[in-house]
Backbone as XML, in Angstrom:
<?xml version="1.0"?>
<chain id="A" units="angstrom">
  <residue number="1" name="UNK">
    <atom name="N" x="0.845" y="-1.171" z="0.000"/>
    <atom name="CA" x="0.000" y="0.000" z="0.000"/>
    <atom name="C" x="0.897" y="1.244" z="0.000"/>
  </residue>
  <residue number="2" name="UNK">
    <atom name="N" x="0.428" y="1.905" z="-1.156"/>
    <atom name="CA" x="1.235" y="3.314" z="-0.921"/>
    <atom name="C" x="1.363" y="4.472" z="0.147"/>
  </residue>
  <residue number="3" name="UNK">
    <atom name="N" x="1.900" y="5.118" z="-0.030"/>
    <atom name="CA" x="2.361" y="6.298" z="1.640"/>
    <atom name="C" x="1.386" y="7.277" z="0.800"/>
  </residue>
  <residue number="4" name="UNK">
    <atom name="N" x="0.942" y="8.373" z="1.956"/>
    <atom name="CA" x="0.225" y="9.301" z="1.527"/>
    <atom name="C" x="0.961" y="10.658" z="2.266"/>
  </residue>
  <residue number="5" name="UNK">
    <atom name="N" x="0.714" y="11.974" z="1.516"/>
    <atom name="CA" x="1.359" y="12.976" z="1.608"/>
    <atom name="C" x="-0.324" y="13.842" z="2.058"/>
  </residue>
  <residue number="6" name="UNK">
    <atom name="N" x="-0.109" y="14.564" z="3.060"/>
    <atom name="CA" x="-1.550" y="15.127" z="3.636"/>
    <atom name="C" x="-0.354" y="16.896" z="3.065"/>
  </residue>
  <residue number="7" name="UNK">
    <atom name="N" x="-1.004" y="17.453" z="2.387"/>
    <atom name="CA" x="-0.567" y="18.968" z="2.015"/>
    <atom name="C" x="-1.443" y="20.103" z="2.531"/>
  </residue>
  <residue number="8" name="UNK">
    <atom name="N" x="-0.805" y="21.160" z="3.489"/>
    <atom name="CA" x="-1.898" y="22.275" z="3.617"/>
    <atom name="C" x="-1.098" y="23.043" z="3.415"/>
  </residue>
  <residue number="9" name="UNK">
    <atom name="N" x="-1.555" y="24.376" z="2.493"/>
    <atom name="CA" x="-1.609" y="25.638" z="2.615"/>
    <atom name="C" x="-2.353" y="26.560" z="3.565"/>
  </residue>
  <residue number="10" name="UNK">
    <atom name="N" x="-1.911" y="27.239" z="4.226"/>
    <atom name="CA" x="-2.687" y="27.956" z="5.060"/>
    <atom name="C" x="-2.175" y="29.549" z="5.184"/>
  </residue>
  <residue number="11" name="UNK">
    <atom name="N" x="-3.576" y="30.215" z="5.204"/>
    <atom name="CA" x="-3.207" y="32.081" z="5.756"/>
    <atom name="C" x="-3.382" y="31.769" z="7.135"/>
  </residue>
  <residue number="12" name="UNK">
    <atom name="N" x="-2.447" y="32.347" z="7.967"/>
    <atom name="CA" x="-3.281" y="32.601" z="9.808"/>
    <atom name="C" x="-3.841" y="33.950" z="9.936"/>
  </residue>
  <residue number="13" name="UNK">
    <atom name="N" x="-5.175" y="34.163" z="10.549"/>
    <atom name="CA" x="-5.652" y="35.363" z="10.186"/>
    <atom name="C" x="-5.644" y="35.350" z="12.351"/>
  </residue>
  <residue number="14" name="UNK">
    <atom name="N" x="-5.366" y="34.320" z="13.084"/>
    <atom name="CA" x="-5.533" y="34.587" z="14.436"/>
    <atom name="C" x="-4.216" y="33.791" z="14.835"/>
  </residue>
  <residue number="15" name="UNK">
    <atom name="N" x="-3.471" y="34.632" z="15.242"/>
    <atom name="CA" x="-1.952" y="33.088" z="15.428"/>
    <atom name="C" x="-2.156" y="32.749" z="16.856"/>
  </residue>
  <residue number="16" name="UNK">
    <atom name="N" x="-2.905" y="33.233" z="17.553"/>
    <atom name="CA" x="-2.986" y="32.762" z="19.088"/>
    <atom name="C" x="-3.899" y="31.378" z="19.104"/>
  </residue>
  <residue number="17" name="UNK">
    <atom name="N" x="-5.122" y="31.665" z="18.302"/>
    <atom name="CA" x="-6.053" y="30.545" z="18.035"/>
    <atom name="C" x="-5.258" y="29.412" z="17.597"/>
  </residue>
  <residue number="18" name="UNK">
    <atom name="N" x="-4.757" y="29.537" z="16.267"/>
    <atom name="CA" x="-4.321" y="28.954" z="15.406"/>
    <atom name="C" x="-2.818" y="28.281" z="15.813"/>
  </residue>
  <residue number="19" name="UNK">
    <atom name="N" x="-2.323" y="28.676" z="17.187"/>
    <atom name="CA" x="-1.025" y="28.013" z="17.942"/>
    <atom name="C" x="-2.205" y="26.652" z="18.607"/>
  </residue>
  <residue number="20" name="UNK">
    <atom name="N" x="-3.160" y="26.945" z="18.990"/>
    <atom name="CA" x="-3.655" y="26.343" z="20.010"/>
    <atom name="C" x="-3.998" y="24.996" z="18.953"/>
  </residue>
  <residue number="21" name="UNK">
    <atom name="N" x="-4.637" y="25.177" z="17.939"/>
    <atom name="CA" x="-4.501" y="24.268" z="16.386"/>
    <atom name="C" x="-3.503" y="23.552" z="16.911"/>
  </residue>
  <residue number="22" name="UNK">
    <atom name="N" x="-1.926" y="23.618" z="16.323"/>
    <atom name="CA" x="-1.594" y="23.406" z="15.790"/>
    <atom name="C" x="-0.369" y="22.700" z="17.301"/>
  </residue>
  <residue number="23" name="UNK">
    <atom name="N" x="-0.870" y="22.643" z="18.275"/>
    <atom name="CA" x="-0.502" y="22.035" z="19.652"/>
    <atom name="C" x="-1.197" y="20.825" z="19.564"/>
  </residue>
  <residue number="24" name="UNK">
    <atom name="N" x="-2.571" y="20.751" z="19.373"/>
    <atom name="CA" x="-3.122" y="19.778" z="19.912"/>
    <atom name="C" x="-3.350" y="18.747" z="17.984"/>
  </residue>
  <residue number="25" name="UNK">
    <atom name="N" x="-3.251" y="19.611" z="17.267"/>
    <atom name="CA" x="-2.947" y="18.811" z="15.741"/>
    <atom name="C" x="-1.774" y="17.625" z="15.786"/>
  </residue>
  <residue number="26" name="UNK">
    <atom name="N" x="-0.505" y="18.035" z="16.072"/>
    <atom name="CA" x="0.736" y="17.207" z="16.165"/>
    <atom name="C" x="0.462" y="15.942" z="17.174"/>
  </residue>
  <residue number="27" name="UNK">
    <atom name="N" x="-0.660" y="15.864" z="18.240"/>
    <atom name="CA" x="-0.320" y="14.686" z="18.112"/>
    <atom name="C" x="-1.100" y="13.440" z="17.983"/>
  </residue>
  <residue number="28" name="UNK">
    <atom name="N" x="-2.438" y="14.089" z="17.584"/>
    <atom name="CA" x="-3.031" y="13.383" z="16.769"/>
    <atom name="C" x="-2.850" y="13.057" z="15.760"/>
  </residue>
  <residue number="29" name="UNK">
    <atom name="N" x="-1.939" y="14.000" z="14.713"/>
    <atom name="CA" x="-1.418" y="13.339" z="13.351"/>
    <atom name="C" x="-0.290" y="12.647" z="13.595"/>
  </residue>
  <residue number="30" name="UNK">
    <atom name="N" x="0.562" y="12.684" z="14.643"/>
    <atom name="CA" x="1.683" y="11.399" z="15.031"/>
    <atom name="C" x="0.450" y="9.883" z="15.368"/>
  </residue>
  <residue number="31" name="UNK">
    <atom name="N" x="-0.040" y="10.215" z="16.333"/>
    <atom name="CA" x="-1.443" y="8.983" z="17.041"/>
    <atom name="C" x="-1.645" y="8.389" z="15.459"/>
  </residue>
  <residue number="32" name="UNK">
    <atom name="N" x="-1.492" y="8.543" z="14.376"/>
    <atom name="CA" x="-2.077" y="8.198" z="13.405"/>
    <atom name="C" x="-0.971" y="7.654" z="12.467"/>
  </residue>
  <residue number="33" name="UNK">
    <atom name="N" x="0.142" y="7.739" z="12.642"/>
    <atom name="CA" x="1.258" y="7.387" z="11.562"/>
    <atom name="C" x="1.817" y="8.488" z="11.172"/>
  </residue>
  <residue number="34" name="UNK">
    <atom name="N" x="1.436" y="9.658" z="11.150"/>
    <atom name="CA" x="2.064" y="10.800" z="10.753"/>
    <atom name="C" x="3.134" y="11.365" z="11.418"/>
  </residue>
  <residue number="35" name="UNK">
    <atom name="N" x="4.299" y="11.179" z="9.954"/>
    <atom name="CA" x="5.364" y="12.279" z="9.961"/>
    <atom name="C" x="5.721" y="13.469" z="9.629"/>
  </residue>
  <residue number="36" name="UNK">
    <atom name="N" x="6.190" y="14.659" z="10.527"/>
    <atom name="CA" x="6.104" y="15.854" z="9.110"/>
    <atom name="C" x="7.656" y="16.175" z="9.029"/>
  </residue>
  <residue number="37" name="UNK">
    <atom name="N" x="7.171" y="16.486" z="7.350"/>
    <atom name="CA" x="8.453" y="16.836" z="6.577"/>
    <atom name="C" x="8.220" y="17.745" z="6.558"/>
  </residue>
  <residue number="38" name="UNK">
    <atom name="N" x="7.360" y="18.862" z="6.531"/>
    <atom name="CA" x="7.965" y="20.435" z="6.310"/>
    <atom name="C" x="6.780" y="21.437" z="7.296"/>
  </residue>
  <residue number="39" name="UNK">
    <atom name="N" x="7.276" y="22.246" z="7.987"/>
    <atom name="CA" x="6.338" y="22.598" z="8.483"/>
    <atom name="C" x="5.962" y="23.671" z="9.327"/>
  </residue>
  <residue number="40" name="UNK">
    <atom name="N" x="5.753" y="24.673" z="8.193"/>
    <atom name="CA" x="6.137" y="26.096" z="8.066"/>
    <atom name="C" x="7.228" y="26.717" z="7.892"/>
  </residue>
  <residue number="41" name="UNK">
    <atom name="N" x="8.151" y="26.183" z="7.248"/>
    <atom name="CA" x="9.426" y="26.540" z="6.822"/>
    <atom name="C" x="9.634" y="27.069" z="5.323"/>
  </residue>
  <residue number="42" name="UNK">
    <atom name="N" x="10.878" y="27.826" z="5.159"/>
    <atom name="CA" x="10.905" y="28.813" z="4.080"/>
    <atom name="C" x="10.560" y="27.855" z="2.509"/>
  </residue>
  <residue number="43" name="UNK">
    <atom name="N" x="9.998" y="28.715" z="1.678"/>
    <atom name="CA" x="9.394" y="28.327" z="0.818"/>
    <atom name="C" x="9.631" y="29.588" z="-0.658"/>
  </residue>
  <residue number="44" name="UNK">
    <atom name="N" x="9.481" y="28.966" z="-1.791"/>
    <atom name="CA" x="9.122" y="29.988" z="-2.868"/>
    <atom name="C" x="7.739" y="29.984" z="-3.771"/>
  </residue>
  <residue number="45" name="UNK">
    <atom name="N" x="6.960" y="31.035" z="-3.469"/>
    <atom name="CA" x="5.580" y="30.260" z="-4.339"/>
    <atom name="C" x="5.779" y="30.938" z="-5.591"/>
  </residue>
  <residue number="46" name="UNK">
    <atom name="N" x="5.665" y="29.832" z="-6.649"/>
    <atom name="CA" x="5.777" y="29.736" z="-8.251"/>
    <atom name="C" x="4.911" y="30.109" z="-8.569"/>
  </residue>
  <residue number="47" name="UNK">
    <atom name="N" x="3.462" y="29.838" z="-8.421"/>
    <atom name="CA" x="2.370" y="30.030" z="-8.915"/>
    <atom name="C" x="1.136" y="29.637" z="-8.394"/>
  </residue>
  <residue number="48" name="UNK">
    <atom name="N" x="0.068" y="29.951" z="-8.577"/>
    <atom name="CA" x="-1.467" y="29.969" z="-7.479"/>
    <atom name="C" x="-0.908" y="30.730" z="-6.790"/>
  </residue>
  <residue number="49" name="UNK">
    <atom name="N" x="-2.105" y="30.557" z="-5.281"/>
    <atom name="CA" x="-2.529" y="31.295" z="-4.455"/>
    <atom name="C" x="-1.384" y="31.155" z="-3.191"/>
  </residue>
  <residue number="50" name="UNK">
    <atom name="N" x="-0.749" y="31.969" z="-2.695"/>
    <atom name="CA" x="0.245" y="32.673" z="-1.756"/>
    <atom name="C" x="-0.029" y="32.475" z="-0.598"/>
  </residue>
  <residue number="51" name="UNK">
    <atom name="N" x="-0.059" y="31.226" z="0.211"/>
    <atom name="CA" x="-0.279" y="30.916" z="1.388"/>
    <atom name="C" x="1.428" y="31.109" z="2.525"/>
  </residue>
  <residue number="52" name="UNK">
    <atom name="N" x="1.188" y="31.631" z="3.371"/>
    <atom name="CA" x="2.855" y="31.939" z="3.576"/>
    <atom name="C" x="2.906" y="30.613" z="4.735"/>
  </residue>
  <residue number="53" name="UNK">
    <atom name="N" x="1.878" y="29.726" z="4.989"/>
    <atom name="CA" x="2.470" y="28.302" z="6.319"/>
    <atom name="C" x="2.388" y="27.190" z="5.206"/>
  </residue>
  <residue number="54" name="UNK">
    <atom name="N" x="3.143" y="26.547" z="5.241"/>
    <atom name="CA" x="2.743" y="25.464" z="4.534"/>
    <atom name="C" x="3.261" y="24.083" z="5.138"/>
  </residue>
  <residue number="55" name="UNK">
    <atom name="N" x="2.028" y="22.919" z="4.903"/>
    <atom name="CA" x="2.719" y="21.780" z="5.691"/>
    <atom name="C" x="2.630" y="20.752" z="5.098"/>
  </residue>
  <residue number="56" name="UNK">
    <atom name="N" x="3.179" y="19.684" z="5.369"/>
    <atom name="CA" x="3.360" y="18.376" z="4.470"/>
    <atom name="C" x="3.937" y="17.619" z="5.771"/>
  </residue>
  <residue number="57" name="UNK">
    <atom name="N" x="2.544" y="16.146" z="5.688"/>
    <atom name="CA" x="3.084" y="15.408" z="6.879"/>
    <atom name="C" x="3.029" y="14.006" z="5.770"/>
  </residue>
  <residue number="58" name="UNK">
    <atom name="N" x="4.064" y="12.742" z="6.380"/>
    <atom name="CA" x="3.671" y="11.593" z="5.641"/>
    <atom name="C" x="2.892" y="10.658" z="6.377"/>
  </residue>
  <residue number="59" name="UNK">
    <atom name="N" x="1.994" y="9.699" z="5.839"/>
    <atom name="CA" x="0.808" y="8.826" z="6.075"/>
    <atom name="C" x="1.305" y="7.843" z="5.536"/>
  </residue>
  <residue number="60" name="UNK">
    <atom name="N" x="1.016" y="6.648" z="6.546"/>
    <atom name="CA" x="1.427" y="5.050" z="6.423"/>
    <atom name="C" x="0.561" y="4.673" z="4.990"/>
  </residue>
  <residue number="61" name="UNK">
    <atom name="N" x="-0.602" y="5.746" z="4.791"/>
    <atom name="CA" x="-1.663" y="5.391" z="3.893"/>
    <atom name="C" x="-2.573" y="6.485" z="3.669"/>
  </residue>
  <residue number="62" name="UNK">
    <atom name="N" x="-2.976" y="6.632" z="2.391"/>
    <atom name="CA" x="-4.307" y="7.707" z="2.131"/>
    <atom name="C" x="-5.546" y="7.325" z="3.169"/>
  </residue>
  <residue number="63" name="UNK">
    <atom name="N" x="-5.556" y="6.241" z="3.455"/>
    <atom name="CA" x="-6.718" y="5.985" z="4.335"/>
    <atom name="C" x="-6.287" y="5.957" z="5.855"/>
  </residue>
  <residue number="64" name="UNK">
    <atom name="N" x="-5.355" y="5.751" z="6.476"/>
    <atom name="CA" x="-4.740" y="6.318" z="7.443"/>
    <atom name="C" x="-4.479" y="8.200" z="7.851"/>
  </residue>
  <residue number="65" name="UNK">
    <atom name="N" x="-5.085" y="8.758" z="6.931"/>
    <atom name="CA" x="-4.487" y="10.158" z="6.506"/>
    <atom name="C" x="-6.563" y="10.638" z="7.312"/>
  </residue>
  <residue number="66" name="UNK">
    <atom name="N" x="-7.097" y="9.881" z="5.862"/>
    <atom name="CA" x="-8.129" y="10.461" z="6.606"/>
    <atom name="C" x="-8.713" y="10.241" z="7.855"/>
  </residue>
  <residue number="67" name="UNK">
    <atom name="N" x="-8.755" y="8.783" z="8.284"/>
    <atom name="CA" x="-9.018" y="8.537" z="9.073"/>
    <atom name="C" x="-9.029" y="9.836" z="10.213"/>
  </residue>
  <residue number="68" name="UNK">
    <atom name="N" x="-7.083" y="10.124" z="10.316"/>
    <atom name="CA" x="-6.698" y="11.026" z="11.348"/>
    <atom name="C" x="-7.750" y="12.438" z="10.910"/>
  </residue>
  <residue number="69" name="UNK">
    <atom name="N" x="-7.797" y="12.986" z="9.941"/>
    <atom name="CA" x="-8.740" y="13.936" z="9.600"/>
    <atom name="C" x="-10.116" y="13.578" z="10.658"/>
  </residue>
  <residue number="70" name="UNK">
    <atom name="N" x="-10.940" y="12.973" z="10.483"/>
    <atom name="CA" x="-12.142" y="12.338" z="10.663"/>
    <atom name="C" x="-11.918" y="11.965" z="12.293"/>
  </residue>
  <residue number="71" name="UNK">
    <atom name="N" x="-10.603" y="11.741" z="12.716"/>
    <atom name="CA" x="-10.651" y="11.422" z="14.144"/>
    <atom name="C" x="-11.417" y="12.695" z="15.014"/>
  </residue>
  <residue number="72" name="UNK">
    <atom name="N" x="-11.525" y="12.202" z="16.332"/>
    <atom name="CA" x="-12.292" y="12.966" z="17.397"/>
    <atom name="C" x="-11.090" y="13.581" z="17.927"/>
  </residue>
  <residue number="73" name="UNK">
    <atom name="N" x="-9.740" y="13.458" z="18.055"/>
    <atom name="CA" x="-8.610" y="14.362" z="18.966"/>
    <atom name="C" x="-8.763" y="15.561" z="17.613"/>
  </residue>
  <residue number="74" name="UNK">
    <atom name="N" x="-8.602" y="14.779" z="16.306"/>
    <atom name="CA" x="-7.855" y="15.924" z="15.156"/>
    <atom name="C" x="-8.865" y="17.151" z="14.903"/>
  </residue>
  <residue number="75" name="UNK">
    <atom name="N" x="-10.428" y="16.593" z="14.629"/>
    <atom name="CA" x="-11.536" y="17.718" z="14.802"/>
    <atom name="C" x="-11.263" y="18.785" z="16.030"/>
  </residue>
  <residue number="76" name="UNK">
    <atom name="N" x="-11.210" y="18.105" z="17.629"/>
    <atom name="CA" x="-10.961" y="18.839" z="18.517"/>
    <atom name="C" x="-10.173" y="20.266" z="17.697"/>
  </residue>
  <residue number="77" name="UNK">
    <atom name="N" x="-8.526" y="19.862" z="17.034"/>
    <atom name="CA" x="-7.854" y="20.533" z="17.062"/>
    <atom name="C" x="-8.244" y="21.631" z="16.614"/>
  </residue>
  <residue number="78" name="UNK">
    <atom name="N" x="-8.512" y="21.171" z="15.176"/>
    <atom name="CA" x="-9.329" y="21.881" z="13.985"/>
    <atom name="C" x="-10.152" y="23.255" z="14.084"/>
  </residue>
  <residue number="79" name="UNK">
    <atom name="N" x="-10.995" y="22.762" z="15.451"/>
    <atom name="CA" x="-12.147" y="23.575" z="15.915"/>
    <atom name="C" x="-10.894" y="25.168" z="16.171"/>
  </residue>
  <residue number="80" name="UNK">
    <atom name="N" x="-9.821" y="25.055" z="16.254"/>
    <atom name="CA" x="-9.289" y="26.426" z="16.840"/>
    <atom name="C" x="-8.768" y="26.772" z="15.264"/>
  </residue>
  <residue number="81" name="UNK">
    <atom name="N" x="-8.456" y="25.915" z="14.327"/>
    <atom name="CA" x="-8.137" y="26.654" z="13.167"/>
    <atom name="C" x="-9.317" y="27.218" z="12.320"/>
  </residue>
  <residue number="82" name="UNK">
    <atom name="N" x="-10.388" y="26.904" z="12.585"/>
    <atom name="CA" x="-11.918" y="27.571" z="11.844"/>
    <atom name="C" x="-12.013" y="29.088" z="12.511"/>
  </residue>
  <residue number="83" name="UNK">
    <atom name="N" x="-11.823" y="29.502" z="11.627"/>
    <atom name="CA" x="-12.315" y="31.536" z="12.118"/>
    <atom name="C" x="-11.061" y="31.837" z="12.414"/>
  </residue>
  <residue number="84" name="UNK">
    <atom name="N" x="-9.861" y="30.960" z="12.328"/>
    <atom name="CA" x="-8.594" y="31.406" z="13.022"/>
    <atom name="C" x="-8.106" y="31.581" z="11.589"/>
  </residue>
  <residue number="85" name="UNK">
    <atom name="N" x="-7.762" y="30.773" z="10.497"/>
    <atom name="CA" x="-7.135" y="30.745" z="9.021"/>
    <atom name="C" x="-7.834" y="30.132" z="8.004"/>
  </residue>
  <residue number="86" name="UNK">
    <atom name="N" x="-7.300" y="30.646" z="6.547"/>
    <atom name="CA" x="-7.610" y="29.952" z="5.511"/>
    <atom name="C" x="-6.781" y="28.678" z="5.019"/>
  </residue>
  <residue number="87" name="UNK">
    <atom name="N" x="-7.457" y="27.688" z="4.761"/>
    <atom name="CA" x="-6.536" y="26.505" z="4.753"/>
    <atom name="C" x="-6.960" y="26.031" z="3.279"/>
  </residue>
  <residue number="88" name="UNK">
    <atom name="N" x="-6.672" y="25.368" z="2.931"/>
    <atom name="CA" x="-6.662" y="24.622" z="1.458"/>
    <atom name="C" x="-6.087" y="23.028" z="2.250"/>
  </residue>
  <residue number="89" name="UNK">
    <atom name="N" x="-6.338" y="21.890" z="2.177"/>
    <atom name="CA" x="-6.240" y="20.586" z="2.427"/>
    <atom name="C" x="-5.935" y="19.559" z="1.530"/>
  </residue>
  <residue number="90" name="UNK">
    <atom name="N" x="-4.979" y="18.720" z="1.285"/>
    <atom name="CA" x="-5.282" y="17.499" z="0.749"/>
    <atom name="C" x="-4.421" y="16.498" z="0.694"/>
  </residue>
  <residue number="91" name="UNK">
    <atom name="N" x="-4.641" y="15.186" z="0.106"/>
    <atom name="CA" x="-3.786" y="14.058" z="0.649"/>
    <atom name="C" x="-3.595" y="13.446" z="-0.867"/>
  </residue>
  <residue number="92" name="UNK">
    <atom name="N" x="-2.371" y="13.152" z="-0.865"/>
    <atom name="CA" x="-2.320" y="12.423" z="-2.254"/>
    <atom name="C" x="-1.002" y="11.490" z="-2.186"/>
  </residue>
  <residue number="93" name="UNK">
    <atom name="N" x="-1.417" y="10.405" z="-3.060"/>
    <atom name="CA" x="-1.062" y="9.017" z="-2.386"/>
    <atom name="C" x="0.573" y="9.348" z="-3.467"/>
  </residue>
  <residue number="94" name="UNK">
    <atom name="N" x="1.473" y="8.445" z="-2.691"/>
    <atom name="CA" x="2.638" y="8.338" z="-3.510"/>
    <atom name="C" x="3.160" y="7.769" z="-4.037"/>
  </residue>
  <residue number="95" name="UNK">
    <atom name="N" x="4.085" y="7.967" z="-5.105"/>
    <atom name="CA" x="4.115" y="6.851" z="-6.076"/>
    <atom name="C" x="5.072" y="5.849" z="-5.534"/>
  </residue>
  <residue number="96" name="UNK">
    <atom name="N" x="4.260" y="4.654" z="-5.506"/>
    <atom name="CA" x="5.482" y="3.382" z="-5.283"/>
    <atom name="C" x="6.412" y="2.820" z="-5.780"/>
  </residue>
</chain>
């Protein structure tokens, strides 16, 4: 089964909220198989839309990925990134 790559772009429009995210995010996306490779670190955007956080965690599996999405710790987290930033989301499986 292939590894899955979970990708967000995100604006923080509240960074106090959006710390509180992103405390209780890490370890529900570890609880789940998740590793992160990049995560909020310097970047160059080529083209689209100009998100200045960007993250990329790896997943044992696309269905391991959502799962953690869909979990009850990861929603918890979530709830502080809604009204806090704009996010863009997604998971895409890798090539084996």
């Amino acid at each position: 089964m292939p590894t899955a790559l979970w990708i967000a772009h995100v604006h923080v429009t509240d960074a106090e909220a959006y710390g509180r995210y992103a405390k209780e995010a890490g370890p529900a996306i570890a609880a789940h198989g998740g590793v992160f490779l990049a995560r909020g670190g310097r970047y160059v955007q080529l083209e689209g839309n100009d998100r200045a956080r960007n993250v990329v965690a790896r997943f044992p599996s696309l269905e391991k990925a959502v799962e953690c999405y869909n979990s009850p710790a990861y929603q918890a987290a979530l709830a502080h990134a809604k009204g806090a930033s704009l996010r863009d989301l997604m998971v895409v499986e890798e090539i084996e």
